[in-house]
VEXBA-659730 format. One record per residue: residue number from 1; residue in one letter; x, y, z of N, C-alpha, C in turn. Coordinates in Angstrom, 2 decimals, always signed. Layout:
N
(NUM "a" (X Y Z) (X Y Z) (X Y Z)),
...
//
This chain:
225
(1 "x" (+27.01 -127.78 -45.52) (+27.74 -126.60 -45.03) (+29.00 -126.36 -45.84)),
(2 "x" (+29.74 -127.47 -46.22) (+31.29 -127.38 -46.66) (+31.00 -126.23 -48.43)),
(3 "x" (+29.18 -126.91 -49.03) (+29.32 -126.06 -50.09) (+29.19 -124.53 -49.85)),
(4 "x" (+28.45 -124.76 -48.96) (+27.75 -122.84 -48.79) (+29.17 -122.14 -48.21)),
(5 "x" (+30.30 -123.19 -47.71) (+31.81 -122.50 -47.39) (+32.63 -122.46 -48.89)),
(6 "x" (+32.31 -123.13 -49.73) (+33.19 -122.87 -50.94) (+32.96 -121.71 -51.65)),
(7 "x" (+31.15 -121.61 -51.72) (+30.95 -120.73 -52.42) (+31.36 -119.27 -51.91)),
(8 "x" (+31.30 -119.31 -50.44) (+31.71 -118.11 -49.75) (+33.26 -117.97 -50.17)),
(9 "x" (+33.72 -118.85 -50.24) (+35.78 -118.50 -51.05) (+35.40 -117.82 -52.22)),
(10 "x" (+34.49 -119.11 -53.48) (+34.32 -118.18 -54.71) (+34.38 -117.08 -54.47)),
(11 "x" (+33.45 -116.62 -53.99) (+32.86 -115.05 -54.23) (+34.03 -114.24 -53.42)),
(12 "x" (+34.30 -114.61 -52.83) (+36.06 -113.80 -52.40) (+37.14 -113.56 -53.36)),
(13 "x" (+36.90 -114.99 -54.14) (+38.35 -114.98 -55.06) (+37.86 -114.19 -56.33)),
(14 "x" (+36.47 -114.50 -56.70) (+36.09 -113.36 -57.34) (+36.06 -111.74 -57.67)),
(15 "x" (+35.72 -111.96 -55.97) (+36.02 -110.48 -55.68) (+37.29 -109.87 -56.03)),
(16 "x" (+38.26 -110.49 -55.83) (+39.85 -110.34 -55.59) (+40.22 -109.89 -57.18)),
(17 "x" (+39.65 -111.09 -57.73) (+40.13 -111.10 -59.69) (+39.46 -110.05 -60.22)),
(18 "x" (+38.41 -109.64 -59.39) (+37.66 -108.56 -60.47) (+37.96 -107.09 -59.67)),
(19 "x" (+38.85 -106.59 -58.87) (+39.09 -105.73 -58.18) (+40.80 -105.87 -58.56)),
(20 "x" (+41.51 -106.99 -59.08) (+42.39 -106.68 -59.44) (+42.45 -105.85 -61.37)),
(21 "x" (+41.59 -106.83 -61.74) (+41.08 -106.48 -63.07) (+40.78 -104.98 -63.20)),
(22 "x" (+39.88 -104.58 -62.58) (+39.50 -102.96 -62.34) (+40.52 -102.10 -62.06)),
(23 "x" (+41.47 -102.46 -61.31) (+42.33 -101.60 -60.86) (+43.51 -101.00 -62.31)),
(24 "x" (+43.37 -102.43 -63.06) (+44.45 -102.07 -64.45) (+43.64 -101.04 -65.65)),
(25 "x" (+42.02 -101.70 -65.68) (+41.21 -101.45 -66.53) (+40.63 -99.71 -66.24)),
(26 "x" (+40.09 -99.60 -64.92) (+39.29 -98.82 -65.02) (+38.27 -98.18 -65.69)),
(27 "x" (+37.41 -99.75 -66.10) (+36.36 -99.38 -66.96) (+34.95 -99.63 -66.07)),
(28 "x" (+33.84 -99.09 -66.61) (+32.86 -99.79 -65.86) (+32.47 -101.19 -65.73)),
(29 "x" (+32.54 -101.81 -67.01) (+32.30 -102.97 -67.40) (+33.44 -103.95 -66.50)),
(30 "x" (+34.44 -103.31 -65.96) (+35.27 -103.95 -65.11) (+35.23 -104.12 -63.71)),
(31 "x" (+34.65 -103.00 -63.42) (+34.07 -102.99 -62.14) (+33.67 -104.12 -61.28)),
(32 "x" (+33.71 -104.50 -60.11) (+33.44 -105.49 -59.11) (+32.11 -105.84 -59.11)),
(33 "x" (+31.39 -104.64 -59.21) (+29.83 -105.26 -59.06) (+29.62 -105.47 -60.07)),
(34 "x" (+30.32 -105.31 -61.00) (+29.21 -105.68 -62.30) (+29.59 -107.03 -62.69)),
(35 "x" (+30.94 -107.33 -62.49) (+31.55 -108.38 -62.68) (+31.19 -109.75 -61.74)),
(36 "x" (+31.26 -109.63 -60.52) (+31.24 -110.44 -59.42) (+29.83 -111.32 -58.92)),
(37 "x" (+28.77 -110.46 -59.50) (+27.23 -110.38 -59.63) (+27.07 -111.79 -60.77)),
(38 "x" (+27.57 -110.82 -61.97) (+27.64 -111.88 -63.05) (+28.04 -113.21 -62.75)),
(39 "x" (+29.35 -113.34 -62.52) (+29.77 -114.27 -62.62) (+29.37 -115.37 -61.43)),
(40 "x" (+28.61 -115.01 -60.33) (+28.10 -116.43 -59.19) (+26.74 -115.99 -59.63)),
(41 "x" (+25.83 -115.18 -60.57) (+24.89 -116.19 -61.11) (+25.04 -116.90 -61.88)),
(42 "x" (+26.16 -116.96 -62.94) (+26.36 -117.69 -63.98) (+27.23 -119.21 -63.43)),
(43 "x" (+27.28 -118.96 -62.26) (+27.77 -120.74 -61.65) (+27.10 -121.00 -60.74)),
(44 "x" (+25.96 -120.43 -60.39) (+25.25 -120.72 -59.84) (+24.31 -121.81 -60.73)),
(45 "x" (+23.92 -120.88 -61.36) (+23.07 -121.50 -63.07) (+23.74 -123.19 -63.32)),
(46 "x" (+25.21 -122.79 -63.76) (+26.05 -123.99 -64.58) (+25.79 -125.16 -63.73)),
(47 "x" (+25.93 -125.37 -62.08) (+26.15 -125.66 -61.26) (+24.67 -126.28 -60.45)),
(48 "x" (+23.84 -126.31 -61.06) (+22.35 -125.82 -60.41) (+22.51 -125.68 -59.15)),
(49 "x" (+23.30 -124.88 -58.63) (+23.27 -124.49 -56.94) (+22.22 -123.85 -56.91)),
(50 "x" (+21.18 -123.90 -55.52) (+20.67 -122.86 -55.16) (+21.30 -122.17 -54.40)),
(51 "x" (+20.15 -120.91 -54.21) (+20.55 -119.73 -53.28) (+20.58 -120.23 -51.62)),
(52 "x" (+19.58 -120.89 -51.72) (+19.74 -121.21 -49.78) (+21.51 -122.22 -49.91)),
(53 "x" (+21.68 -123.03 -50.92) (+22.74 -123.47 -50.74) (+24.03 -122.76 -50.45)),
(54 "x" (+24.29 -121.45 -52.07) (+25.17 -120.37 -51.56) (+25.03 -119.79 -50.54)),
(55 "x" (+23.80 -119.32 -49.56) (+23.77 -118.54 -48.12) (+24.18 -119.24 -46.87)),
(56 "x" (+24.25 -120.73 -46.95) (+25.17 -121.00 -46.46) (+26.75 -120.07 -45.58)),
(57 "x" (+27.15 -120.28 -46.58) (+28.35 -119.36 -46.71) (+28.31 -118.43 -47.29)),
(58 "x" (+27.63 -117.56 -47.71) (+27.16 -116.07 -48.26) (+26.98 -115.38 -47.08)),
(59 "x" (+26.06 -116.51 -46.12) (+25.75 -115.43 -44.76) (+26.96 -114.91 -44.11)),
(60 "x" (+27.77 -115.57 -44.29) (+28.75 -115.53 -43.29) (+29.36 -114.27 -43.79)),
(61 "x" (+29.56 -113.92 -45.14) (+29.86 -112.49 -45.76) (+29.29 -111.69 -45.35)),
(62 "x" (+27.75 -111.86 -45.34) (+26.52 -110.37 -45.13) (+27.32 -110.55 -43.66)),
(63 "x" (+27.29 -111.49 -42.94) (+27.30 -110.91 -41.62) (+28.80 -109.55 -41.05)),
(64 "x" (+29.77 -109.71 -41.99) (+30.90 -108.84 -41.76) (+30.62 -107.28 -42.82)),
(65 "x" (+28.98 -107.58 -42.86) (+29.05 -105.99 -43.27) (+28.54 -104.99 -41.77)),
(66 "x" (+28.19 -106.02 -40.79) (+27.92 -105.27 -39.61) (+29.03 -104.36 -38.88)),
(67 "x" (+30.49 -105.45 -38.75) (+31.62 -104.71 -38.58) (+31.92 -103.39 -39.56)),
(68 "x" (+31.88 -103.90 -40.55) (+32.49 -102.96 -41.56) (+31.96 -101.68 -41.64)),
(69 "x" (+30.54 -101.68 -41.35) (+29.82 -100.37 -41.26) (+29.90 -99.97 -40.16)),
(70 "x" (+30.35 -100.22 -39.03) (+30.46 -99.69 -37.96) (+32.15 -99.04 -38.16)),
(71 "x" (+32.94 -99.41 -38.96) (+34.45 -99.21 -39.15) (+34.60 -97.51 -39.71)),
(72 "x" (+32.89 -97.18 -40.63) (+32.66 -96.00 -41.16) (+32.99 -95.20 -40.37)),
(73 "x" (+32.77 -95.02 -39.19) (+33.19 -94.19 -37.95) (+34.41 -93.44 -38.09)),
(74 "x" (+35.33 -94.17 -38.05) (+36.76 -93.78 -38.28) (+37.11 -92.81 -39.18)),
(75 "x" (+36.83 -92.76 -40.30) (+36.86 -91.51 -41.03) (+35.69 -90.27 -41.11)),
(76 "x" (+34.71 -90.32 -40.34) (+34.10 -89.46 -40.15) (+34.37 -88.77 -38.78)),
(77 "x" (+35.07 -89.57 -37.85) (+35.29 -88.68 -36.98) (+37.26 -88.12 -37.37)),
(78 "x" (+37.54 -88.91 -38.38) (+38.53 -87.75 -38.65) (+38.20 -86.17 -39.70)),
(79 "x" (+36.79 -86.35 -40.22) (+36.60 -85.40 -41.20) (+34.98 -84.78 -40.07)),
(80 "x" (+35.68 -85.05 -38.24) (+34.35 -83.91 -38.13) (+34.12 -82.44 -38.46)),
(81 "x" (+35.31 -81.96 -38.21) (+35.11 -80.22 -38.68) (+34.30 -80.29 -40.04)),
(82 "x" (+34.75 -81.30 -40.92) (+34.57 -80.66 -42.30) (+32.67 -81.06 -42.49)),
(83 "x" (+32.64 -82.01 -41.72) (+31.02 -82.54 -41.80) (+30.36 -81.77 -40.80)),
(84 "x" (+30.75 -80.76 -40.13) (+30.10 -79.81 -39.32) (+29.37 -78.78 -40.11)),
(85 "x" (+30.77 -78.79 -40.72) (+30.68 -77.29 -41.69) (+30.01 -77.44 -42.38)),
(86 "x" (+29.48 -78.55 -43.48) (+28.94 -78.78 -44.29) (+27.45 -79.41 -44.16)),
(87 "x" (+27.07 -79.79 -42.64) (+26.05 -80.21 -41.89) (+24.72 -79.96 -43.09)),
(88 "x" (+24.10 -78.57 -43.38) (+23.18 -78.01 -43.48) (+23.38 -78.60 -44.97)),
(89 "x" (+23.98 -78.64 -45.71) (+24.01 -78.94 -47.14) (+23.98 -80.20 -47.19)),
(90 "x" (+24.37 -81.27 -46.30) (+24.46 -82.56 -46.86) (+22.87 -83.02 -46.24)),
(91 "x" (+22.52 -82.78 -45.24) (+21.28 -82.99 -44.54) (+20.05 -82.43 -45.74)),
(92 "x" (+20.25 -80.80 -46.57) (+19.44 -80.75 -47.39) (+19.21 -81.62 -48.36)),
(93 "x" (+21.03 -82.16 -49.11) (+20.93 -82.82 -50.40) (+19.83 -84.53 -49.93)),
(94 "x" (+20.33 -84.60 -48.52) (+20.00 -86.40 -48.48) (+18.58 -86.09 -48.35)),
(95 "x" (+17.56 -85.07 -47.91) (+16.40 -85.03 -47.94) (+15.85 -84.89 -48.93)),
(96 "x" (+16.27 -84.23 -49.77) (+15.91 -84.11 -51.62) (+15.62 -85.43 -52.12)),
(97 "x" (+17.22 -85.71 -51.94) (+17.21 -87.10 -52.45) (+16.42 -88.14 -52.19)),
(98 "x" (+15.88 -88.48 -51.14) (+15.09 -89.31 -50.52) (+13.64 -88.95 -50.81)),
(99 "x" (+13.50 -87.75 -50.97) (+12.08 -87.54 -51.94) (+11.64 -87.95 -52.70)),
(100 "x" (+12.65 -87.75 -53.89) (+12.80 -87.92 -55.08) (+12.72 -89.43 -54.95)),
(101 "x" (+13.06 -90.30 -54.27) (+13.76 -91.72 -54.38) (+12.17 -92.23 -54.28)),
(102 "x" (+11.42 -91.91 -53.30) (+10.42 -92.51 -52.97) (+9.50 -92.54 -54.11)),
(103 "x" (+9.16 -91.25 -54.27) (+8.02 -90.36 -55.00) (+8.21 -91.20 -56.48)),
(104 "x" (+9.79 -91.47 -57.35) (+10.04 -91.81 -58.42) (+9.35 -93.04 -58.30)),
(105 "x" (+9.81 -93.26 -57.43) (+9.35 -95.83 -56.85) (+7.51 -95.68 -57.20)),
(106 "x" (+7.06 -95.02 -55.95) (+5.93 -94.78 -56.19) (+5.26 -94.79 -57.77)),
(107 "x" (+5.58 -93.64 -58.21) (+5.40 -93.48 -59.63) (+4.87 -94.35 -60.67)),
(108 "x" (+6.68 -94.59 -60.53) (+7.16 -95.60 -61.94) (+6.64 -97.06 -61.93)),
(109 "x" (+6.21 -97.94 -60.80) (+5.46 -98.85 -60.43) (+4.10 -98.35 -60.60)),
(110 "x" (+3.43 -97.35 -60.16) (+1.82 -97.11 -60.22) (+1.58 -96.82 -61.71)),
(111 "x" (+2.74 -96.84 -62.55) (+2.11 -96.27 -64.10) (+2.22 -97.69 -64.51)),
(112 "x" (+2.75 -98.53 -63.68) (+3.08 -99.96 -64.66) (+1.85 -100.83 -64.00)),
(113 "x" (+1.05 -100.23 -63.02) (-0.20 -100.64 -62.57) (+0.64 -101.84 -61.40)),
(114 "x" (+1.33 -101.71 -60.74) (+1.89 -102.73 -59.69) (+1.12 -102.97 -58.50)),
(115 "x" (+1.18 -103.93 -57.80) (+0.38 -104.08 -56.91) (+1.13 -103.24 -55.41)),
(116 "x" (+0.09 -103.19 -54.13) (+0.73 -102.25 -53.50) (+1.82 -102.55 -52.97)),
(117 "x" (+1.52 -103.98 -52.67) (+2.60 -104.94 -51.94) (+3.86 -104.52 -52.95)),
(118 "x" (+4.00 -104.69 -53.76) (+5.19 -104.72 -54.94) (+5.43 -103.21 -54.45)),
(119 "x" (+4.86 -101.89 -54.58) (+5.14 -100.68 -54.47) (+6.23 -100.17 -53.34)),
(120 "x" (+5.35 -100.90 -51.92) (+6.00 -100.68 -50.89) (+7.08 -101.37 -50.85)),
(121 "x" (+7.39 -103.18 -51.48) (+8.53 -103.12 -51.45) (+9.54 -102.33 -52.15)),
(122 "x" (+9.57 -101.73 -53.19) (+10.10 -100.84 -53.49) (+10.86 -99.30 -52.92)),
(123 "x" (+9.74 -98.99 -52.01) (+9.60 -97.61 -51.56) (+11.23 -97.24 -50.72)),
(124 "x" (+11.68 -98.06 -49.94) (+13.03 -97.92 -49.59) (+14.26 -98.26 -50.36)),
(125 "x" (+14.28 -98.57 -51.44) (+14.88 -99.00 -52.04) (+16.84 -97.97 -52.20)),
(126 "x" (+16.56 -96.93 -51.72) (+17.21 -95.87 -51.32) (+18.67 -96.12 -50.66)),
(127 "x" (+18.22 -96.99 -49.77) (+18.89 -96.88 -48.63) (+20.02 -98.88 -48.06)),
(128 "x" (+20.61 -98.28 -47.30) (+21.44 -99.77 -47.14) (+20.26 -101.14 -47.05)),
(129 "x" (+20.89 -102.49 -47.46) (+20.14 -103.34 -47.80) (+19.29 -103.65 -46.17)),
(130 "x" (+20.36 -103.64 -45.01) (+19.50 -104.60 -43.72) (+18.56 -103.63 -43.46)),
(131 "x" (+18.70 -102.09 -43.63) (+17.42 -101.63 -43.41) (+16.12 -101.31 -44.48)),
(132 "x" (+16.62 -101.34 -45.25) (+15.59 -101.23 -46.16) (+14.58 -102.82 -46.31)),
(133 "x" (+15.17 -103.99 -45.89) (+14.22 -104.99 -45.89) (+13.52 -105.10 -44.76)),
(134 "x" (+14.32 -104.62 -43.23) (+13.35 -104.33 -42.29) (+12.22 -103.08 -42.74)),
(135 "x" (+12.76 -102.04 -43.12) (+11.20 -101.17 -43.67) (+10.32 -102.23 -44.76)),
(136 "x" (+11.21 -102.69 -45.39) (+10.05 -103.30 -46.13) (+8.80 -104.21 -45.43)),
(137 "x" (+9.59 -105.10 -44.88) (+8.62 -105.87 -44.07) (+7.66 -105.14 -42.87)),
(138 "x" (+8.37 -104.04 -42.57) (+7.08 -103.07 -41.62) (+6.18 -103.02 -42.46)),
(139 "x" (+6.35 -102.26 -43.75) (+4.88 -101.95 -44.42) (+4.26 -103.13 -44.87)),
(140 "x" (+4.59 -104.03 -44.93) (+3.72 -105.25 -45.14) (+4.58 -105.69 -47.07)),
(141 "x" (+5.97 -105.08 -47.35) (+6.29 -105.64 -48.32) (+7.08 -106.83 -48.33)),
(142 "x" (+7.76 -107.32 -49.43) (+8.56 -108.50 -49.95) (+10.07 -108.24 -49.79)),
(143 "x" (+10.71 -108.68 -48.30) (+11.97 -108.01 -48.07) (+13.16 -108.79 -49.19)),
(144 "x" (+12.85 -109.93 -49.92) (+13.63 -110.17 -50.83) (+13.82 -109.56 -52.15)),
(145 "x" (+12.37 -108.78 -52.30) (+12.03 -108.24 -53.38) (+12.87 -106.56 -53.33)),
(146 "x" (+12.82 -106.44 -51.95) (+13.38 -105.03 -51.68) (+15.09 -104.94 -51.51)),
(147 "x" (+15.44 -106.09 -51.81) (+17.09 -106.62 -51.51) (+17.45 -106.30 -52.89)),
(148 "x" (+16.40 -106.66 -53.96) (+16.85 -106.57 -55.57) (+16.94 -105.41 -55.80)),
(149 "x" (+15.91 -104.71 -55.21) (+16.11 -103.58 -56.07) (+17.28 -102.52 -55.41)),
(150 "x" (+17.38 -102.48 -53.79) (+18.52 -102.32 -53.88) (+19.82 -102.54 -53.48)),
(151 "x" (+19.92 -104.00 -54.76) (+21.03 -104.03 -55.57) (+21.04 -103.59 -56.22)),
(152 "x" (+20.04 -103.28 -57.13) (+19.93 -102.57 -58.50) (+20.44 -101.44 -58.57)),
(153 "x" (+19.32 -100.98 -57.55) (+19.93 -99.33 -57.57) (+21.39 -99.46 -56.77)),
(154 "x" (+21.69 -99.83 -56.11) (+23.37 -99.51 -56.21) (+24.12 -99.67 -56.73)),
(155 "x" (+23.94 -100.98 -57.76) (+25.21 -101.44 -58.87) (+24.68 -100.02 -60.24)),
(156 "x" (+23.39 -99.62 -59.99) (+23.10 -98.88 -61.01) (+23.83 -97.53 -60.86)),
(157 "x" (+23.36 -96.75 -59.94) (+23.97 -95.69 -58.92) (+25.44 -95.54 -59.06)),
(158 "x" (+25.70 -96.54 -58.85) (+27.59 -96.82 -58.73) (+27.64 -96.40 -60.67)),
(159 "x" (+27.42 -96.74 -61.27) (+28.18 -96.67 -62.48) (+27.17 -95.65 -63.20)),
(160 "x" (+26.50 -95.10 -62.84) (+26.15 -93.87 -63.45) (+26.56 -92.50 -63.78)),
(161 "x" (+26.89 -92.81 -61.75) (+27.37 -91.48 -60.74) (+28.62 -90.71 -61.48)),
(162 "x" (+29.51 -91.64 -62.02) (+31.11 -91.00 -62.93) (+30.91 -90.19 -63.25)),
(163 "x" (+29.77 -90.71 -64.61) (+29.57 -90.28 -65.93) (+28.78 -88.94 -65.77)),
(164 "x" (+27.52 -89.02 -64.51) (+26.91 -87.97 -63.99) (+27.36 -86.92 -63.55)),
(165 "x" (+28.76 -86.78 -62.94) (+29.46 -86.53 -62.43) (+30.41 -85.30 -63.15)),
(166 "x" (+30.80 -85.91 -63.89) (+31.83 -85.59 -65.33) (+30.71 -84.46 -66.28)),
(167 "x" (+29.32 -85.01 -66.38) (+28.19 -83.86 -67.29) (+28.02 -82.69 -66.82)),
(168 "x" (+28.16 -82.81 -65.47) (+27.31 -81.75 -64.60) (+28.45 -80.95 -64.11)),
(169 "x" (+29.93 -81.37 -64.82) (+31.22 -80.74 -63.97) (+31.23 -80.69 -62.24)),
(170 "x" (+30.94 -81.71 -61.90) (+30.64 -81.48 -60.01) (+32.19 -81.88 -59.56)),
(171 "x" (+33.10 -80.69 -58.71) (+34.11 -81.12 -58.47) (+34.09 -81.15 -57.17)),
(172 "x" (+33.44 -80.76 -56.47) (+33.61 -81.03 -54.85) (+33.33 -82.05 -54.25)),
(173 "x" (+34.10 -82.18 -53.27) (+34.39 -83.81 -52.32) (+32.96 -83.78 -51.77)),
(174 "x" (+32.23 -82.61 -51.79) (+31.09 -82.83 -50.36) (+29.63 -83.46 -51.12)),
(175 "x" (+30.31 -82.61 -52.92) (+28.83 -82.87 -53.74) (+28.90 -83.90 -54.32)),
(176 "x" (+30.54 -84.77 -54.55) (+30.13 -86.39 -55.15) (+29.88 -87.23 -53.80)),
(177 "x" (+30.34 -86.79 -52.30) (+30.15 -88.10 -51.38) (+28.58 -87.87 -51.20)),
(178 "x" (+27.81 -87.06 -51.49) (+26.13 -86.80 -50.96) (+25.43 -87.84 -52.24)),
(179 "x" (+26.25 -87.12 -53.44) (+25.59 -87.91 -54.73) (+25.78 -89.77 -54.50)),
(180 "x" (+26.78 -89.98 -53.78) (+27.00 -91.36 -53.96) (+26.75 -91.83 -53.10)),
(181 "x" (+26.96 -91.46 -51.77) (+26.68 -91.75 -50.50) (+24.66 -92.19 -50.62)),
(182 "x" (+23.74 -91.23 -50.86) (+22.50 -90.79 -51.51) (+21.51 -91.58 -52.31)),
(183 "x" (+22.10 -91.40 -53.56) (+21.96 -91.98 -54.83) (+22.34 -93.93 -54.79)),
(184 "x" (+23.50 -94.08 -53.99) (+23.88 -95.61 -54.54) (+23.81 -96.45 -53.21)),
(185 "x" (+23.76 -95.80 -52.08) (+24.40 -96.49 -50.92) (+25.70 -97.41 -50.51)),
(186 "x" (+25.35 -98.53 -50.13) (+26.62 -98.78 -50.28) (+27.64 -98.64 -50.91)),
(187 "x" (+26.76 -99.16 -52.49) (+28.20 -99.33 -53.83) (+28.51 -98.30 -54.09)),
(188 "x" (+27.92 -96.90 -53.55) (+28.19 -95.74 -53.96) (+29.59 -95.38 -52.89)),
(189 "x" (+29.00 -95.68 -51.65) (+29.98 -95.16 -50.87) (+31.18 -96.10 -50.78)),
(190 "x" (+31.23 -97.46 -51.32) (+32.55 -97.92 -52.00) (+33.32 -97.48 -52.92)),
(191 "x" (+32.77 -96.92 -53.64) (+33.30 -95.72 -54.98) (+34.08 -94.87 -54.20)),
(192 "x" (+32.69 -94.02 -53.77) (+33.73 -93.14 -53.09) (+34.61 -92.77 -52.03)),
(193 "x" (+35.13 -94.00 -51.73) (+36.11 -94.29 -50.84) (+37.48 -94.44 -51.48)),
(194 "x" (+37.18 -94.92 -52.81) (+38.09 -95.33 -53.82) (+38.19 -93.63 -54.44)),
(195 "x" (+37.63 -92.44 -54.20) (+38.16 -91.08 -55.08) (+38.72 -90.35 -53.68)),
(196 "x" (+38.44 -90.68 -52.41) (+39.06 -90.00 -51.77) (+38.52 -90.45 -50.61)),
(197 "x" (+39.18 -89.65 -49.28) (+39.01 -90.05 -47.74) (+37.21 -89.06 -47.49)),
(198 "x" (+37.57 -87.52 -48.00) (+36.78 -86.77 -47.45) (+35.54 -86.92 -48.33)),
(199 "x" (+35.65 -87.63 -49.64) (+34.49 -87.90 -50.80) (+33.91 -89.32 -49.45)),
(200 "x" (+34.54 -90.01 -49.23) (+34.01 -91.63 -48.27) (+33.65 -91.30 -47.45)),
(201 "x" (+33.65 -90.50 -46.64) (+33.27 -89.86 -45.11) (+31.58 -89.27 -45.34)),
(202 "x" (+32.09 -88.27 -46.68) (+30.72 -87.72 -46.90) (+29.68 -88.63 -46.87)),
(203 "x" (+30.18 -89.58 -48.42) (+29.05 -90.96 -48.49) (+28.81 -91.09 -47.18)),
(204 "x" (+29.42 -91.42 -46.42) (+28.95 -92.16 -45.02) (+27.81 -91.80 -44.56)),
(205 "x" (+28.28 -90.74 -44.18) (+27.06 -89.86 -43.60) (+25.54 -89.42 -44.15)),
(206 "x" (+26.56 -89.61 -45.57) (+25.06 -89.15 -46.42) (+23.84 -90.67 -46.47)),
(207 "x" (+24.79 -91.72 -46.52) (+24.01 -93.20 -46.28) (+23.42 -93.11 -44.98)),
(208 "x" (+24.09 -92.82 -43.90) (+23.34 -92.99 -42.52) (+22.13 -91.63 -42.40)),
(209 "x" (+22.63 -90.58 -42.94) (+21.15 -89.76 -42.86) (+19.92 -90.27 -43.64)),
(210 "x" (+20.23 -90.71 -44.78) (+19.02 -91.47 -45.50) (+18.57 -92.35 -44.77)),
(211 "x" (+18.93 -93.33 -44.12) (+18.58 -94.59 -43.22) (+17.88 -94.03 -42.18)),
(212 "x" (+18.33 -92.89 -41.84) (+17.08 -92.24 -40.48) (+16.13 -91.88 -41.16)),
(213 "x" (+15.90 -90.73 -42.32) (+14.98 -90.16 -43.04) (+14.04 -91.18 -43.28)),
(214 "x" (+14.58 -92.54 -43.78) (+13.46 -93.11 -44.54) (+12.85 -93.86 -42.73)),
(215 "x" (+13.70 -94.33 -41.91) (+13.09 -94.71 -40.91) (+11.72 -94.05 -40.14)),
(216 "x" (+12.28 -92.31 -40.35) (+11.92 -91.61 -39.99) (+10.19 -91.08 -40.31)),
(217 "x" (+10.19 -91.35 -41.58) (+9.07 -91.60 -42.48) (+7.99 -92.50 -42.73)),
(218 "x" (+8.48 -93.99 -41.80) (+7.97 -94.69 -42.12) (+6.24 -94.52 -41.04)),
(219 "x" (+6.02 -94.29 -40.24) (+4.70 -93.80 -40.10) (+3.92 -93.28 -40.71)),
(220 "x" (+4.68 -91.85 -41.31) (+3.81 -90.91 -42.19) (+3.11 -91.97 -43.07)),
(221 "x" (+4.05 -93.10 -43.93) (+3.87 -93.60 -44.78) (+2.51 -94.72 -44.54)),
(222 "x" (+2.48 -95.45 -43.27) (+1.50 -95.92 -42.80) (+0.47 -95.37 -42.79)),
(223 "x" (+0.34 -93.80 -42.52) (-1.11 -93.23 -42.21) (-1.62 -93.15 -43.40)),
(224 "x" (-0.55 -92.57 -44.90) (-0.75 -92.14 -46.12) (-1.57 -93.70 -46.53)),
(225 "x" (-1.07 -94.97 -46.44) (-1.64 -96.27 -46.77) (-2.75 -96.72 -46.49)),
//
């Protein structure tokens, strides 16, 4: 136990050095996830720790994302007018998006000839990690397998979104919190908490409408199987 509690400090103090680092840098390559990821596999590796060893005390982290997402509240019910108003547009963008999210997974796995099991874990990959491994495991996928990818897609999501951002000239609070909120989930809607209150609110919402959508779906998806 005492290791799976150290490693849970590491990855704190990590966190800390690479969020102070970012804050001077503001580069991607500086960034928390990209950094923080790296560096406890690479002592994990040095170290031959395993993973059940780090979850130990890793769990004890996942478990304060339950609070924390429930904390989302708070700024969405200070930005209700503005998420009223904007109801019909963010509800369109997160349904797009979630199309697209599936349909791409689907795809890009069936051209690489994947098995179905592998597919479906994929298929949520969209959306926050505790639900997307419970969908996974409904359809009969690999909920560890569906944890990777999204990480992937959110450490990916997260550092795309800027640059995406910046091409497409998108200056409104409602169209980067849908894009990030959407597109990255969590790490997205950590971003955009960090460009503004009413950009973090959006994410919020735009993460919790995806999490129903894909919930929402998951029958259809059974009958389609």
């Amino acid at each position: 136990m005492m290791d799976g509690l150290l490693w849970a400090l590491v990855t704190v103090v990590c966190y800390w050095g690479a969020q102070s680092l970012h804050s001077r840098m503001r580069k991607w390559y500086s960034s928390p996830i990209v950094i923080v990821p790296l560096t406890l596999i690479a002592g994990l590796l040095l170290t031959h720790t395993s993973v059940a060893v780090y979850n130990r005390g890793g769990n004890l982290l996942t478990d304060l994302l339950q609070p924390a997402t429930v904390a989302f509240a708070v700024p969405l019910y200070r930005h209700y007018a503005l998420l009223k108003k904007h109801a019909a547009a963010i509800v369109a963008g997160v349904l797009l998006g979630s199309s697209v999210a599936v349909v791409s997974s689907v795809l890009i796995l069936a051209l690489m000839h994947a098995s179905p099991q592998m597919i479906v874990s994929m298929v949520p990959r969209s959306v926050t990690t505790p639900i997307a491994m419970s969908v996974s495991q409904s359809l009969g996928g690999v909920p560890s397998v569906t944890a990777a990818f999204v990480i992937v897609t959110g450490i990916g999501g997260s550092l795309i979104a800027p640059h995406l951002i910046r091409l497409l000239r998108i200056r409104g609070p409602v169209a980067k919190g849908v894009l990030l909120g959407m597109g990255a989930h969590g790490a997205g809607t950590s971003l955009a908490y960090e460009w503004g209150s009413v950009e973090g609110a959006i994410a919020s919402i735009s993460m919790i409408v995806a999490a129903i959508v894909t919930l929402a779906v998951i029958p259809l998806w059974r009958l389609i199987m």
